[in-house]
PQR file of N, CA, C, O and H, with PARSE charges and radii, in Angstrom:
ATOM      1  N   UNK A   1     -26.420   0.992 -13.531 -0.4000 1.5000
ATOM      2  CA  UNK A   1     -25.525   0.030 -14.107 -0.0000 2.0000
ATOM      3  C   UNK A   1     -25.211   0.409 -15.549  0.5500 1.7000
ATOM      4  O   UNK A   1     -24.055   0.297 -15.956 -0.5500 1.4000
ATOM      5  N   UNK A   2     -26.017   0.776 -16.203 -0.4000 1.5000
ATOM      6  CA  UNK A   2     -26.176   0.801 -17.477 -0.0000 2.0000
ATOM      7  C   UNK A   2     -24.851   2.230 -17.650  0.5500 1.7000
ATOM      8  O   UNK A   2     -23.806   2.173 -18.298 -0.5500 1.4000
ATOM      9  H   UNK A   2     -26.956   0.867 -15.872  0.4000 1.0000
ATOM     10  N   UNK A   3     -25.456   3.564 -16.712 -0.4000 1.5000
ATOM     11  CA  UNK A   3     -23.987   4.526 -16.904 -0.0000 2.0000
ATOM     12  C   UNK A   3     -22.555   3.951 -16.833  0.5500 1.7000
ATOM     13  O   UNK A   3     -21.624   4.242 -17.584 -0.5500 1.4000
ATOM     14  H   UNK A   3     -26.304   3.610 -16.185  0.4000 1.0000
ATOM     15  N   UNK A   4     -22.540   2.824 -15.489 -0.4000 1.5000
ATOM     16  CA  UNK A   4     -21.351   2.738 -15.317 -0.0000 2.0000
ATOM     17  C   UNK A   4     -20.741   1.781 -16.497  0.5500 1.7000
ATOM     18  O   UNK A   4     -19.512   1.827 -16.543 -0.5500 1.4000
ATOM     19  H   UNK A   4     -23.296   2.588 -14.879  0.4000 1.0000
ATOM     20  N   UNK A   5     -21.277   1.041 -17.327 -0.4000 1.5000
ATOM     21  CA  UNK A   5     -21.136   0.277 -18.675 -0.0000 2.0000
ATOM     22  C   UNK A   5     -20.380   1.216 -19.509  0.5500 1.7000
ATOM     23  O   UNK A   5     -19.175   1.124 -19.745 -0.5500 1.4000
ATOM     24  H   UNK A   5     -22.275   1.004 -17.289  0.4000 1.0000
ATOM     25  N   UNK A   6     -21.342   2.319 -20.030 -0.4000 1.5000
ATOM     26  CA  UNK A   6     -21.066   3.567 -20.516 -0.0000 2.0000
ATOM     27  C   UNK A   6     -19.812   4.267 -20.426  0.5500 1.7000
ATOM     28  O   UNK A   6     -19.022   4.518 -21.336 -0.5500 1.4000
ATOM     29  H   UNK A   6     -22.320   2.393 -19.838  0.4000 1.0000
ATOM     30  N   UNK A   7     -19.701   4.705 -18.511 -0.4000 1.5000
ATOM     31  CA  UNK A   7     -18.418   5.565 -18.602 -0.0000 2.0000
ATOM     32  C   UNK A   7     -17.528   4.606 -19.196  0.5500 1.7000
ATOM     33  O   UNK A   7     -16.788   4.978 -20.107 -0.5500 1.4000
ATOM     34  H   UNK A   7     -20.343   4.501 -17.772  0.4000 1.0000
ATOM     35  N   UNK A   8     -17.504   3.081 -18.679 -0.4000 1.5000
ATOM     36  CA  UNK A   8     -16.048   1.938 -18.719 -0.0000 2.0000
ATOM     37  C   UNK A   8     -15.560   1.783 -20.595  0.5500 1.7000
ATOM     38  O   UNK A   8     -14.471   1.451 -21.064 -0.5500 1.4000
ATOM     39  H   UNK A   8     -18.105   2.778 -17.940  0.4000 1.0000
ATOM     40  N   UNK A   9     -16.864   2.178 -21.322 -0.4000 1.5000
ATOM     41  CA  UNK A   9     -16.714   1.879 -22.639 -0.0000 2.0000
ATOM     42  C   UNK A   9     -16.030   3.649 -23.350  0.5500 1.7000
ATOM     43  O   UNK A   9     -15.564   3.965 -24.444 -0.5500 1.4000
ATOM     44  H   UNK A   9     -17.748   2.448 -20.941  0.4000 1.0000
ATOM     45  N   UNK A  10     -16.217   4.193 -22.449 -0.4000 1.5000
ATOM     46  CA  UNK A  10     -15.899   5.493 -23.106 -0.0000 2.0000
ATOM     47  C   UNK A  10     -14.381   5.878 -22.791  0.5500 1.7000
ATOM     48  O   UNK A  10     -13.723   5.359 -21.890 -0.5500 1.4000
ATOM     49  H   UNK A  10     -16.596   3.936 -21.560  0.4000 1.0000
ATOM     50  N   UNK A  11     -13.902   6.907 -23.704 -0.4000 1.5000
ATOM     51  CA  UNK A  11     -12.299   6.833 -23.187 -0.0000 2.0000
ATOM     52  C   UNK A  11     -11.562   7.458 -22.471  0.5500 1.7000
ATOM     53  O   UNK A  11     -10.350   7.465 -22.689 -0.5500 1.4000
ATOM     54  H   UNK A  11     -14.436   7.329 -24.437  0.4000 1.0000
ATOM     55  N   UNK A  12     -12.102   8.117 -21.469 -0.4000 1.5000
ATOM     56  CA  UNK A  12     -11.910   8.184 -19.749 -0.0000 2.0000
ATOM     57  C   UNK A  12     -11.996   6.728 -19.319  0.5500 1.7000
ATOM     58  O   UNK A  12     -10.917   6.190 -19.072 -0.5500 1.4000
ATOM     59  H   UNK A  12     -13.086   8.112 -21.292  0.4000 1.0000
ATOM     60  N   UNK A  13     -13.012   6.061 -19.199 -0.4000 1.5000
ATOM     61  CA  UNK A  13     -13.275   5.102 -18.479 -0.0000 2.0000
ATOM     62  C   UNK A  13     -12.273   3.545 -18.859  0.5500 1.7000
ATOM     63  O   UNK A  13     -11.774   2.707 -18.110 -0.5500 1.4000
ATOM     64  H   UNK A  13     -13.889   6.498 -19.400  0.4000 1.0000
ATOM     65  N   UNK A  14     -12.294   3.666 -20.172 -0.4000 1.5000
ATOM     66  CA  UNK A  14     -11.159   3.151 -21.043 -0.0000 2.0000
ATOM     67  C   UNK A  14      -9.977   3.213 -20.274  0.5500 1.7000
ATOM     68  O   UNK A  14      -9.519   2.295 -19.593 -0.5500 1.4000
ATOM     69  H   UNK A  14     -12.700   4.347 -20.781  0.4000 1.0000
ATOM     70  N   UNK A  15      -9.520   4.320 -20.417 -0.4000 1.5000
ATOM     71  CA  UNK A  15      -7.991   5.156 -19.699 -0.0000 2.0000
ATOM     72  C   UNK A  15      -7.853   4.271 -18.251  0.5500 1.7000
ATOM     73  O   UNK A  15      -6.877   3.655 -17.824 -0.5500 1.4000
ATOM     74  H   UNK A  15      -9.892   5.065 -20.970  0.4000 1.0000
ATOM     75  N   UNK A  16      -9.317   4.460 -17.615 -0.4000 1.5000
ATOM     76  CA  UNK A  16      -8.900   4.298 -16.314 -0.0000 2.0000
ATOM     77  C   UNK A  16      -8.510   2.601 -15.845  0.5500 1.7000
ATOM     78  O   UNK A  16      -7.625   2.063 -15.179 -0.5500 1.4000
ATOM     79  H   UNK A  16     -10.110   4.960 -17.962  0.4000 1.0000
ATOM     80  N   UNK A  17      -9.577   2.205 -16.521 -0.4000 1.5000
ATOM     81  CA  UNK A  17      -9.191   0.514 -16.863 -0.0000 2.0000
ATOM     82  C   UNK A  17      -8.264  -0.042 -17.314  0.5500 1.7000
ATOM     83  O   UNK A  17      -8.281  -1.268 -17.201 -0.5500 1.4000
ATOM     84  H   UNK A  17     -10.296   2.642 -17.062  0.4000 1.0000
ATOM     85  N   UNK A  18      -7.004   0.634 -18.048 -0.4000 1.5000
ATOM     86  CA  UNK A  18      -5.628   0.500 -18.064 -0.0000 2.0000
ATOM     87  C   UNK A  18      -4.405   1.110 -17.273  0.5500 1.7000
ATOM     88  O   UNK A  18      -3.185   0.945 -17.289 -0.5500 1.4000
ATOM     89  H   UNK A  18      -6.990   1.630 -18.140  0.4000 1.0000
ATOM     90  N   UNK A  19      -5.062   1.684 -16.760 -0.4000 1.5000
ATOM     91  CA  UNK A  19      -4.151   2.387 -15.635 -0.0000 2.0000
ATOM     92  C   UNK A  19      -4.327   1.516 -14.185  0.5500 1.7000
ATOM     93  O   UNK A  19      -3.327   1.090 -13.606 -0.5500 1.4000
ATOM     94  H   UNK A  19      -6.053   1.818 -16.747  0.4000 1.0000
ATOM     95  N   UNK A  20      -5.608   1.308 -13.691 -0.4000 1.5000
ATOM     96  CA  UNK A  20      -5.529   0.866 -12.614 -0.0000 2.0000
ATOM     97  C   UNK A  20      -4.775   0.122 -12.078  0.5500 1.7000
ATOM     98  O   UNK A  20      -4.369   0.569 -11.006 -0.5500 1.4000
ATOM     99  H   UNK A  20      -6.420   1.653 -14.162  0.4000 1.0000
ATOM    100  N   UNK A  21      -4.125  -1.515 -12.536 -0.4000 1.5000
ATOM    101  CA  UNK A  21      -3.703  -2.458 -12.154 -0.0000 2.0000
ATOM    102  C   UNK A  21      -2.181  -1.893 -11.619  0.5500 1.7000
ATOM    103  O   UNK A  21      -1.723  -2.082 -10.492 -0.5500 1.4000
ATOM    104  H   UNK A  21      -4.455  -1.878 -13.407  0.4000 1.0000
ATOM    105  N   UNK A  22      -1.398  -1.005 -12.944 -0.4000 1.5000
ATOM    106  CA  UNK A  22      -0.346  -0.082 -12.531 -0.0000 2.0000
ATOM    107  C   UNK A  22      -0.637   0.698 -11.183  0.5500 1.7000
ATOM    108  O   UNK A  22       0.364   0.659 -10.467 -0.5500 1.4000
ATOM    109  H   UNK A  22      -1.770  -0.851 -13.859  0.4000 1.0000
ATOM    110  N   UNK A  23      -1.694   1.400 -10.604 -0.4000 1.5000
ATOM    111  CA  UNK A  23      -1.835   2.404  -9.704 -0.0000 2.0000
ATOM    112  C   UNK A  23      -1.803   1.469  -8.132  0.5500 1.7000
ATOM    113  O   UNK A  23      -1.224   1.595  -7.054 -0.5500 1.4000
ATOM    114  H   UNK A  23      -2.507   1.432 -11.186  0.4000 1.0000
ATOM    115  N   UNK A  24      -2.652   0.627  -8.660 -0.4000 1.5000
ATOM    116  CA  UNK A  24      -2.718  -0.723  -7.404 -0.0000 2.0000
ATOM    117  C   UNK A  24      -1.258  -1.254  -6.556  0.5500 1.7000
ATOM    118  O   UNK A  24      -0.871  -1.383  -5.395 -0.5500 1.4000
ATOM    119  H   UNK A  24      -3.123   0.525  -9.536  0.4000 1.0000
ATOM    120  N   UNK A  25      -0.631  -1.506  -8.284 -0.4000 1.5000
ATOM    121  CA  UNK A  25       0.485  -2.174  -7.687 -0.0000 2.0000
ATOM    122  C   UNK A  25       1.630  -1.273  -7.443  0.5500 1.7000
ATOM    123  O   UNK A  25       2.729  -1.784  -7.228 -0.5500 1.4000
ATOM    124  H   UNK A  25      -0.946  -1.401  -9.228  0.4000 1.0000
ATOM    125  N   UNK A  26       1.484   0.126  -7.453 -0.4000 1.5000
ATOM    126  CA  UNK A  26       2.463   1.109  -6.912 -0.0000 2.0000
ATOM    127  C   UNK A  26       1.793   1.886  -5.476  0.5500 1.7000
ATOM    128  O   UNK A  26       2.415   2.671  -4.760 -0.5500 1.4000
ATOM    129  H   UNK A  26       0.591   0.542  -7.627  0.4000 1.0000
ATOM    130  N   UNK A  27       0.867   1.594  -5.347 -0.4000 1.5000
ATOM    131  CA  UNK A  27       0.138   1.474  -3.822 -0.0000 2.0000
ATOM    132  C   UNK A  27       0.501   0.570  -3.151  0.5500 1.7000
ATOM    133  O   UNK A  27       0.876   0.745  -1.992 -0.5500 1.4000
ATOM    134  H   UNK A  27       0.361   0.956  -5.927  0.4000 1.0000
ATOM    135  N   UNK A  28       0.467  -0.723  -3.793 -0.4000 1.5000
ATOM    136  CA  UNK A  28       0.733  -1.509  -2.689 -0.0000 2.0000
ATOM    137  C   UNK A  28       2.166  -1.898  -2.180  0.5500 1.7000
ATOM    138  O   UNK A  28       2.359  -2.529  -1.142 -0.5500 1.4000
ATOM    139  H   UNK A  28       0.163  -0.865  -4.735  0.4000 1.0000
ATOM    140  N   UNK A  29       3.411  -1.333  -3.250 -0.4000 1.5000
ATOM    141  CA  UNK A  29       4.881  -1.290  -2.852 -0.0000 2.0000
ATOM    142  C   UNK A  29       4.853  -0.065  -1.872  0.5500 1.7000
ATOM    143  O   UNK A  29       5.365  -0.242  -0.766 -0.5500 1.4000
ATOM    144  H   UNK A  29       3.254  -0.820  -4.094  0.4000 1.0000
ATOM    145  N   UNK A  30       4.125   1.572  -2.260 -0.4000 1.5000
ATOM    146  CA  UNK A  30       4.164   2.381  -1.311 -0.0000 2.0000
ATOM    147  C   UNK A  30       3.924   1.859  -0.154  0.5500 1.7000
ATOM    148  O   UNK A  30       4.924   1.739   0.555 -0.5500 1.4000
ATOM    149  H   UNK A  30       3.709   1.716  -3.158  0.4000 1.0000
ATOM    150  N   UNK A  31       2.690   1.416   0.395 -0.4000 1.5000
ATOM    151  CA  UNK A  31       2.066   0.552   1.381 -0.0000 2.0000
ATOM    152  C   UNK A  31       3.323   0.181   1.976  0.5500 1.7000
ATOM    153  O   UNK A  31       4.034   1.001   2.558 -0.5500 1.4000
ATOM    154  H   UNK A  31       1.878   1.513  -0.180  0.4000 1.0000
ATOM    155  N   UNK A  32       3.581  -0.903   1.858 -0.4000 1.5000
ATOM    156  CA  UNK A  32       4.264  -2.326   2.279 -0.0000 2.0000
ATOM    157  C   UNK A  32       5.996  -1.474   2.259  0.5500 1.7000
ATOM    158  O   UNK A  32       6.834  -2.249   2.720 -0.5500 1.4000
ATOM    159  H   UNK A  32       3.004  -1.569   1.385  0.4000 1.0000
ATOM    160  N   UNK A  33       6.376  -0.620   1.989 -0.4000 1.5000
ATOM    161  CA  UNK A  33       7.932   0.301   2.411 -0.0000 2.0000
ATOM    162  C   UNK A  33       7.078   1.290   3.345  0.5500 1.7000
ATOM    163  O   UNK A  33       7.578   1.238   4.468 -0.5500 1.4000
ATOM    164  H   UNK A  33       5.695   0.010   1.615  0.4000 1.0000
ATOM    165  N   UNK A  34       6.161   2.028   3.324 -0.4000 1.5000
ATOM    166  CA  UNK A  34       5.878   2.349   4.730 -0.0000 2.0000
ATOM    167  C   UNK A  34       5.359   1.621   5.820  0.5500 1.7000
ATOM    168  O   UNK A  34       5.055   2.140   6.894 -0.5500 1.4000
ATOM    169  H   UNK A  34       5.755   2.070   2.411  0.4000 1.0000
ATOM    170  N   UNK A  35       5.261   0.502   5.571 -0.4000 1.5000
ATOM    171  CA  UNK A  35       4.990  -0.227   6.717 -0.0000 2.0000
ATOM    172  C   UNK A  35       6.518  -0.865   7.609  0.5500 1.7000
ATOM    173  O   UNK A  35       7.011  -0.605   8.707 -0.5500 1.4000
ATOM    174  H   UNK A  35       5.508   0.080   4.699  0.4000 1.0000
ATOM    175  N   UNK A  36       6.869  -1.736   6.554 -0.4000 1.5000
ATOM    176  CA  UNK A  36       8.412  -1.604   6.844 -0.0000 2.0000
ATOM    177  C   UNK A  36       8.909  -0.643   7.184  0.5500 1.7000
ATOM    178  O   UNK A  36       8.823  -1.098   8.325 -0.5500 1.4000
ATOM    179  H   UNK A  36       6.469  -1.947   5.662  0.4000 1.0000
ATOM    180  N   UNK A  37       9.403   0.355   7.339 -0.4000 1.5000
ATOM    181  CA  UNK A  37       9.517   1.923   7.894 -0.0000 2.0000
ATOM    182  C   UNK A  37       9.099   2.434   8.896  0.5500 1.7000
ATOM    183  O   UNK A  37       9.801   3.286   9.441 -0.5500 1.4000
ATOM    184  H   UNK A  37       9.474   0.724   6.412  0.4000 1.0000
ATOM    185  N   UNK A  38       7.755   2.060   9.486 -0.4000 1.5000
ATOM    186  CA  UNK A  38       7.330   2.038  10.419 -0.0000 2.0000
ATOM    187  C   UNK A  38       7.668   1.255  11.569  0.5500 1.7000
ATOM    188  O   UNK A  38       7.954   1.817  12.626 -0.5500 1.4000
ATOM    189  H   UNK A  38       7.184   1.368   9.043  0.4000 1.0000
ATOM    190  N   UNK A  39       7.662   0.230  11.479 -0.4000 1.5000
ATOM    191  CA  UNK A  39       7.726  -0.863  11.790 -0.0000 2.0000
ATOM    192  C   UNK A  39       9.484  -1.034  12.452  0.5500 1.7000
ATOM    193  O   UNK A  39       9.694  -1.962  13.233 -0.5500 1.4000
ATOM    194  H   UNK A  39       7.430  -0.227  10.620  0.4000 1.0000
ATOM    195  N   UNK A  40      10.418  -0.271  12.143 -0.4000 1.5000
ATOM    196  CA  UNK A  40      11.203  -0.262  12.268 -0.0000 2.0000
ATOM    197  C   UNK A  40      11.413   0.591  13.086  0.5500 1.7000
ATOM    198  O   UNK A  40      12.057   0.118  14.023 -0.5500 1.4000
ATOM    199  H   UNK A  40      10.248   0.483  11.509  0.4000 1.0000
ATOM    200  N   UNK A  41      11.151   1.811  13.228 -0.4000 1.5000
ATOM    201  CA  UNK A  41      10.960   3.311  14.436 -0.0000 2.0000
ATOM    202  C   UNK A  41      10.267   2.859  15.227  0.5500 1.7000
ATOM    203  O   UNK A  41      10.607   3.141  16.376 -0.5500 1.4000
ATOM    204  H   UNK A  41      10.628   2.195  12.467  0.4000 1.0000
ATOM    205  N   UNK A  42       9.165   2.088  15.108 -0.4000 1.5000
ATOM    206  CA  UNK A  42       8.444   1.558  16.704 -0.0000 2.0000
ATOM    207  C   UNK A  42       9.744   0.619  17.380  0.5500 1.7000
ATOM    208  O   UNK A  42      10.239   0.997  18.442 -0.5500 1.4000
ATOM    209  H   UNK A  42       8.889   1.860  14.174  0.4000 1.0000
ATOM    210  N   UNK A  43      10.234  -0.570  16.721 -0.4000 1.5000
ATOM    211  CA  UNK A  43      11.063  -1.198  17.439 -0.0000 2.0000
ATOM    212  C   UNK A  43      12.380  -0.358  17.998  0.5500 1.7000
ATOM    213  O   UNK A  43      12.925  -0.564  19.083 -0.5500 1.4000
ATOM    214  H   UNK A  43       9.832  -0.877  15.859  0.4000 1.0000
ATOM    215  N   UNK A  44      12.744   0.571  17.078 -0.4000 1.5000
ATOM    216  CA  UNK A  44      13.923   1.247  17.915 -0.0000 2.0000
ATOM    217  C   UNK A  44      13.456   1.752  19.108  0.5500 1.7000
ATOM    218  O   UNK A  44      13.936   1.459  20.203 -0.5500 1.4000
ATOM    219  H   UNK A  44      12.301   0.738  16.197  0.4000 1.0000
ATOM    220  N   UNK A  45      12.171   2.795  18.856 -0.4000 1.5000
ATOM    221  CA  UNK A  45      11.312   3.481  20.060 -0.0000 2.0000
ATOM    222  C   UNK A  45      11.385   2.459  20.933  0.5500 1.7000
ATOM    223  O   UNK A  45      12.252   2.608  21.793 -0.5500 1.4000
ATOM    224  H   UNK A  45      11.781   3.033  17.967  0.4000 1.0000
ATOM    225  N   UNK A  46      10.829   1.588  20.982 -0.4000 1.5000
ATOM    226  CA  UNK A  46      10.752   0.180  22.222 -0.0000 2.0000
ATOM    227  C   UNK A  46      12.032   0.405  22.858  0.5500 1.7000
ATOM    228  O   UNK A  46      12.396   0.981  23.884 -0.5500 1.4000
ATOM    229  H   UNK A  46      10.125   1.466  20.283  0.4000 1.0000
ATOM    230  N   UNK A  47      12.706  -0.353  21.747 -0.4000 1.5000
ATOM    231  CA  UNK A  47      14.151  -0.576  22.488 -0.0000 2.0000
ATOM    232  C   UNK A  47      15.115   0.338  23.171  0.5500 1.7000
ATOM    233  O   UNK A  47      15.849  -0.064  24.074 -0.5500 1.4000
ATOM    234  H   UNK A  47      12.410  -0.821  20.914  0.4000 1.0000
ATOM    235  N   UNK A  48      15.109   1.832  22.643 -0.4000 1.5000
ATOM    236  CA  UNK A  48      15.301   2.730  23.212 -0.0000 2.0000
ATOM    237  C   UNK A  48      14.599   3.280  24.526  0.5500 1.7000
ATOM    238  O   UNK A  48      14.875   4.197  25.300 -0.5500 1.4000
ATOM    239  H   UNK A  48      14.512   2.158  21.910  0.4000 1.0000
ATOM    240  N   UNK A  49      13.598   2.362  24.460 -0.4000 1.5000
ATOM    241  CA  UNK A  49      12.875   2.502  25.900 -0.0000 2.0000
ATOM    242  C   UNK A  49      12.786   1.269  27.124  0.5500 1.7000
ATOM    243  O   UNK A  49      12.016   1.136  28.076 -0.5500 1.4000
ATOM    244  H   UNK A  49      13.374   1.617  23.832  0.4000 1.0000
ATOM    245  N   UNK A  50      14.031   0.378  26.595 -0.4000 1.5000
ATOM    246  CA  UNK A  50      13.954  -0.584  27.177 -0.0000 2.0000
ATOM    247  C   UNK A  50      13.749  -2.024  27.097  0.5500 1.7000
ATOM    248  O   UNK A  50      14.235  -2.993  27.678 -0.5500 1.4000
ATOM    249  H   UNK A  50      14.656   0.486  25.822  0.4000 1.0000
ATOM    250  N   UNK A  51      12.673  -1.814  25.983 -0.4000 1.5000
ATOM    251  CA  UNK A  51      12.198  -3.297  25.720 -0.0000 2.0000
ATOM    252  C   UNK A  51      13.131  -3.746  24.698  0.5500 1.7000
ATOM    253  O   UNK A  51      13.961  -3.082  24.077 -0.5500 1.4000
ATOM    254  H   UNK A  51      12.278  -1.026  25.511  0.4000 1.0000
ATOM    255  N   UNK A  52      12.825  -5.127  24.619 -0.4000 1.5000
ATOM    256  CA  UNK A  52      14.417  -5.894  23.989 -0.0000 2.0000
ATOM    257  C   UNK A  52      13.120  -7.127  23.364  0.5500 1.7000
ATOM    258  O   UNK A  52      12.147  -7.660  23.898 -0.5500 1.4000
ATOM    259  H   UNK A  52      12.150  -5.667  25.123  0.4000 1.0000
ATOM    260  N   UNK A  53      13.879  -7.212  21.671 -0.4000 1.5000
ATOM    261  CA  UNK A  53      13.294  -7.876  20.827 -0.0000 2.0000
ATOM    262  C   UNK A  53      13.781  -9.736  21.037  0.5500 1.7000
ATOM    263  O   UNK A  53      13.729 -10.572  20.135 -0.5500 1.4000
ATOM    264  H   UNK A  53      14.669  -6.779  21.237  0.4000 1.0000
ATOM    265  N   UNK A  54      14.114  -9.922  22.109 -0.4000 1.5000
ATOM    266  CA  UNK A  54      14.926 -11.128  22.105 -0.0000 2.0000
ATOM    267  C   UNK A  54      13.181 -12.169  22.370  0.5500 1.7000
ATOM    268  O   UNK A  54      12.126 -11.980  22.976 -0.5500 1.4000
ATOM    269  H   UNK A  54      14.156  -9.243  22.842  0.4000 1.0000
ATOM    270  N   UNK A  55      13.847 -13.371  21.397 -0.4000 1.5000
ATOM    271  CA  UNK A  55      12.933 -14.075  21.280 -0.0000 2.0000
ATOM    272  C   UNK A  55      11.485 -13.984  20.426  0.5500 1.7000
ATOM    273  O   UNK A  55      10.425 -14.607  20.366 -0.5500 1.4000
ATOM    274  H   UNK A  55      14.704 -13.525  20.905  0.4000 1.0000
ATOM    275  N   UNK A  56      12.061 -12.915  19.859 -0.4000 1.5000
ATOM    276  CA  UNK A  56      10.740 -12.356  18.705 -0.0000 2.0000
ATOM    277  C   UNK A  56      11.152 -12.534  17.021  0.5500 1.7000
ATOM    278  O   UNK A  56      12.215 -12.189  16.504 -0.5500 1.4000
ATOM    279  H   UNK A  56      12.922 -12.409  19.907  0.4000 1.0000
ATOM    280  N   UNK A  57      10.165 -13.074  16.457 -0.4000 1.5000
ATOM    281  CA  UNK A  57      10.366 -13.060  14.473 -0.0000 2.0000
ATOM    282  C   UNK A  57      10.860 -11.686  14.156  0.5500 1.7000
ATOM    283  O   UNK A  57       9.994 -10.814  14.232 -0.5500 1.4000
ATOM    284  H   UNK A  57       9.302 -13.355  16.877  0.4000 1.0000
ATOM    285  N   UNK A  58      11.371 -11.521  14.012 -0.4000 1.5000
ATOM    286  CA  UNK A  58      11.163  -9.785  13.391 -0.0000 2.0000
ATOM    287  C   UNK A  58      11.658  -9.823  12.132  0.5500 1.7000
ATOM    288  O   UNK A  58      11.663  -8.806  11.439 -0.5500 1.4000
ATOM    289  H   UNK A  58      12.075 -12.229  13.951  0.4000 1.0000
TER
END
C-alpha cells in the first residue's frame, strides 16, 4: 500500500491520475460506437438471412 501511495504522489503516478478520467471516457465512446456498429451488421446479417425485425425496440 504504502508503494502504491508513493507511485500516486510521484509524477508518473501524478500524470496518470490526470489522464485517466480522459482515457475512460474515450473508451467508453470507443466502446459504445463499436457496439452500435456491431449491432447493426448482425441485424442486416439476420435480415439478409431472413429474419425480420418487426415487432422489436431496436
Amino acid at each position: 500500500m504504502k508503494a502504491a501511495i508513493a507511485y500516486y504522489r510521484s509524477p508518473e503516478g501524478a500524470s496518470m491520475l490526470r489522464k485517466t478520467p480522459l482515457l475512460m471516457q474515450e473508451a467508453q465512446q470507443a466502446g459504445a460506437l463499436w457496439g452500435q456498429q456491431l449491432g447493426e451488421r448482425i441485424l442486416k446479417e439476420l435480415e439478409a438471412q431472413g429474419y425480420t425485425s418487426a415487432g422489436l425496440e431496436i
